[in-house]
C-alpha positions in Angstrom: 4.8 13.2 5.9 1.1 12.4 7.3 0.6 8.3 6.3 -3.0 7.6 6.4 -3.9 3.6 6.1 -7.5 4.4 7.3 -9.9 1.3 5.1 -7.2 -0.5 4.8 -6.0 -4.1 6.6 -2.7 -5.3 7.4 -1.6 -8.8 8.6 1.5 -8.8 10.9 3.0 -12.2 12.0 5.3 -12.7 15.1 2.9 -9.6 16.4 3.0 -10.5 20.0 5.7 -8.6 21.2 8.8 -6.6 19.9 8.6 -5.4 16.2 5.4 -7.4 15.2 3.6 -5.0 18.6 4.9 -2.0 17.3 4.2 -1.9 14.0 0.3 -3.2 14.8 0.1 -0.1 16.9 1.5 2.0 14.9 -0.4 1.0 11.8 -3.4 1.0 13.4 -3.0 4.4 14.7 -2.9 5.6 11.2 -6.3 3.7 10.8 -5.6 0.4 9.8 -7.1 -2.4 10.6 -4.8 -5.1 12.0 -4.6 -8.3 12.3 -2.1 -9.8 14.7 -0.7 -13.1 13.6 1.3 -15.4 16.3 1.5 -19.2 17.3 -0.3 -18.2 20.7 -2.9 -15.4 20.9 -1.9 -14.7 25.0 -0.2 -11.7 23.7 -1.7 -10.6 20.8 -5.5 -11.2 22.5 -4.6 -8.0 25.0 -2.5 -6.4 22.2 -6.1 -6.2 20.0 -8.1 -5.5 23.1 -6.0 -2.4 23.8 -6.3 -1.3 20.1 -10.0 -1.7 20.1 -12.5 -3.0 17.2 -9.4 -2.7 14.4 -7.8 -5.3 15.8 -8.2 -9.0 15.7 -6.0 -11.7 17.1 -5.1 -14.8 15.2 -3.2 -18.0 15.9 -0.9 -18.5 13.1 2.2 -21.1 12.8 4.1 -19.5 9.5 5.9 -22.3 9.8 2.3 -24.1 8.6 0.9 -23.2 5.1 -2.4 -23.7 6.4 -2.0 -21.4 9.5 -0.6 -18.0 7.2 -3.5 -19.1 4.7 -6.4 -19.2 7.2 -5.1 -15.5 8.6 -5.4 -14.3 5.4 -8.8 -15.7 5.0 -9.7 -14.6 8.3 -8.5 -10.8 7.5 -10.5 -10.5 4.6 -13.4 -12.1 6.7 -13.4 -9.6 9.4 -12.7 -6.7 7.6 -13.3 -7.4 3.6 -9.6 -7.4 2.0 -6.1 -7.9 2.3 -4.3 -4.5 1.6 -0.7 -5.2 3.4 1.4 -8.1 4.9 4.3 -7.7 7.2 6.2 -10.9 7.3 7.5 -10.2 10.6 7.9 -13.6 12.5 11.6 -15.0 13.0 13.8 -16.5 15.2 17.5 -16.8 16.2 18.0 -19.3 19.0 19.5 -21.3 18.9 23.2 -19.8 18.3 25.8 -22.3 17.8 28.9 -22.4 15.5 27.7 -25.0 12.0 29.8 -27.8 13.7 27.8 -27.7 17.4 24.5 -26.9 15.6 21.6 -29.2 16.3 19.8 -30.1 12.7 16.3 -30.0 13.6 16.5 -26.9 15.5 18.7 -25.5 12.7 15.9 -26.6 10.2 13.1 -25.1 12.9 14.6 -21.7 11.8 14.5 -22.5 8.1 10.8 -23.1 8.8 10.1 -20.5 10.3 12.5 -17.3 9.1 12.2 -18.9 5.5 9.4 -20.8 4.7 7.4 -18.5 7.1 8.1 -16.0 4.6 7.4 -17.8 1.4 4.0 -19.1 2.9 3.2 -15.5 3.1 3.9 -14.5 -0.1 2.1 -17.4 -1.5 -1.0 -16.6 0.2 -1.4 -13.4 0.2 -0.3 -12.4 -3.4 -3.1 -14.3 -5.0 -5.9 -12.1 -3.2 -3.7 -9.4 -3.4 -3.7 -9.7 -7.5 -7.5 -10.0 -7.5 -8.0 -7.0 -5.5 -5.9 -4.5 -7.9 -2.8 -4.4 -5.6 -1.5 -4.5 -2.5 1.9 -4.1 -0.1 3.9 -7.2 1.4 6.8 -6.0 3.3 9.5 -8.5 4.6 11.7 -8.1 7.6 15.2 -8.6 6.7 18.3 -8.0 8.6 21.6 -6.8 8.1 22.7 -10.7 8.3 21.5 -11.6 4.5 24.9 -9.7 3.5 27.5 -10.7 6.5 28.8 -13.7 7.7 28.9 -13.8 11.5 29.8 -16.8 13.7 27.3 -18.8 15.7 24.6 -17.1 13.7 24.8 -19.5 10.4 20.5 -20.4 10.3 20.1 -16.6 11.0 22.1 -14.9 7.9 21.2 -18.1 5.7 17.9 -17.9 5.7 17.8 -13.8 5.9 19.9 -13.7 2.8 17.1 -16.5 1.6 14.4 -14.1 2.5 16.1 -11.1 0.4 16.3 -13.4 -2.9 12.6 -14.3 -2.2 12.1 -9.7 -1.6 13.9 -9.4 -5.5 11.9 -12.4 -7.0 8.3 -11.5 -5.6 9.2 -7.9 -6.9 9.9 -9.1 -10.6 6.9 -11.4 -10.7 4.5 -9.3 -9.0 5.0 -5.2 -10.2 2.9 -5.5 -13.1 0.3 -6.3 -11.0 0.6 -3.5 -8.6 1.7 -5.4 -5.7 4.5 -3.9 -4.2 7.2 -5.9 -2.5 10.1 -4.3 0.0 12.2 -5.7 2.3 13.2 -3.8 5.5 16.7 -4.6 7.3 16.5 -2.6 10.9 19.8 -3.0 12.5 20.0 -4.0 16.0 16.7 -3.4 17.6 16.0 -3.1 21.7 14.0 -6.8 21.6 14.0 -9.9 23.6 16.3 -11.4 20.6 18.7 -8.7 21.2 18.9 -10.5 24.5 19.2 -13.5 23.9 22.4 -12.4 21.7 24.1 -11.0 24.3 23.1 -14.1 26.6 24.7 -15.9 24.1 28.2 -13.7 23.9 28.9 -14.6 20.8 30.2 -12.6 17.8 30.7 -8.6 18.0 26.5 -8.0 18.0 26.3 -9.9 21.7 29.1 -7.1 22.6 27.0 -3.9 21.5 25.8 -1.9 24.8 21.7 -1.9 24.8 22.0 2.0 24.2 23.3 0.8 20.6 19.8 -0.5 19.9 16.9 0.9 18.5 13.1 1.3 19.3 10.6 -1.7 18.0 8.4 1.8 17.2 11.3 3.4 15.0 11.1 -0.2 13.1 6.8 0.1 13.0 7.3 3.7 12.2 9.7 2.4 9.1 7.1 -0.6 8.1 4.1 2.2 8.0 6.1 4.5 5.9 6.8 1.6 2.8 2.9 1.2 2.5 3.4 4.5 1.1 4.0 5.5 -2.5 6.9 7.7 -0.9 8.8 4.7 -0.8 8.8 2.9 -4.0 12.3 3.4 -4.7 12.9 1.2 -2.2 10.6 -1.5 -3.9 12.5 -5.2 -4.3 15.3 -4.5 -2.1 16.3 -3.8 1.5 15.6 -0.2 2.8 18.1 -0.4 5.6 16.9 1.6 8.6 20.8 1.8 9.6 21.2 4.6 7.1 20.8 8.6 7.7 18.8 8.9 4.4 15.9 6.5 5.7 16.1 7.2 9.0 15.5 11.0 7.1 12.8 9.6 4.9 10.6 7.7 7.7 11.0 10.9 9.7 12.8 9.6 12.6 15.4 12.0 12.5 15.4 15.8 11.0 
């Protein structure tokens, strides 16, 4: 299907690299503007230069209400509204069994993979509401459902983020803002290599082959902004499946 986003403004945190890149490119070749959210803009800076004019670089801790809430102001700023939010930005290191863990790095990730999330939402669905509607798509992961070891921060606060996907949907579908979660499977990332750096549990074992493309995953984030995929509204679409690999048009 043709996906055109052309007038409307997306916010993508963790957008220097990896899945955040890709889907900033990839929405903002289907005319979007984009605004690319990440604690440092050294990356995203040449990320927006190389889109052109559609593209703005901003520093952003999501770990830091008042970081997600000035992007947000600053989107609407530069381009006059708010349309779509991908809560992109997460982290995995570092990977240690519960009884080796360190607790402030273990609550670093609940900041960040968690509370990142929620200080999206919180945000962005107030200007979201006043504007008529809007999309807010959260990165999920296979992890919310599994239990693997060394990875207890990652699938806590994943499985945290899919209970925050259901209850933003049931408060905020009467009011036209849509909210999805996306779960891509093992993607070909500098995470992915720090898992296998780590070699621990099955996923650190997978050959890189097994992997997919950041683009299939911005390819997958473009296609839920579109009304095509409301059935996939609060819940995980997981991009490990035939039927929305199928749907996104990644595969015939």
């Amino acid at each position: 299907m043709s996906i055109n986003l052309s007038g409307k403004t997306a916010l993508i945190t963790g957008a220097s690299r990896g899945i955040g890149e890709a889907a900033a490119r990839i929405m903002a070749g289907y005319g979007a503007n984009v605004v690319l959210a990440a604690r440092s803009t050294r990356d995203t800076a040449r990320i927006a230069a190389d889109i052109g004019d559609r593209a703005l670089a901003v520093t952003c801790d999501v770990a830091q209400y008042v970081d997600v809430e000035n992007a947000v102001n600053q989107a609407i700023e530069s381009f006059g509204s708010l349309d779509i939010l991908v809560n992109n930005a997460g982290v995995i290191d570092p990977i240690a069994r519960i009884e080796d863990s360190d607790p402030e790095a273990w609550d670093q990730v609940v900041d960040i993979n968690f509370k990142g999330v929620y200080h999206g939402l919180r945000a962005a669905i107030p200007v979201m509401k006043r504007q008529g509607g809007g999309v807010i798509i959260n990165i999920s992961s296979g992890a919310a459902s599994s239990a693997l070891e060394g990875w207890s921060h990652y699938c806590a606060t994943k499985a945290a983020v899919l209970s925050l996907t259901r209850c933003a949907h049931a408060e905020c579908a009467a009011d036209n803002i849509r909210v999805v979660g996306l779960s891509p499977g093992t993607v070909a990332t500098d995470m992915q290599r720090a898992i296998k750096d780590s070699g621990v549990n099955p996923v650190s074992q997978l050959d890189w082959s097994q992997h997919i493309s950041p683009d299939w995953v911005g390819e997958a984030i473009a296609w839920l902004t579109t009304d095509a995929a409301r059935t996939y509204d609060g819940d995980d679409m997981s991009l490990r499946t035939e039927e929305a690999r199928r749907a996104v048009g990644l595969i015939a």
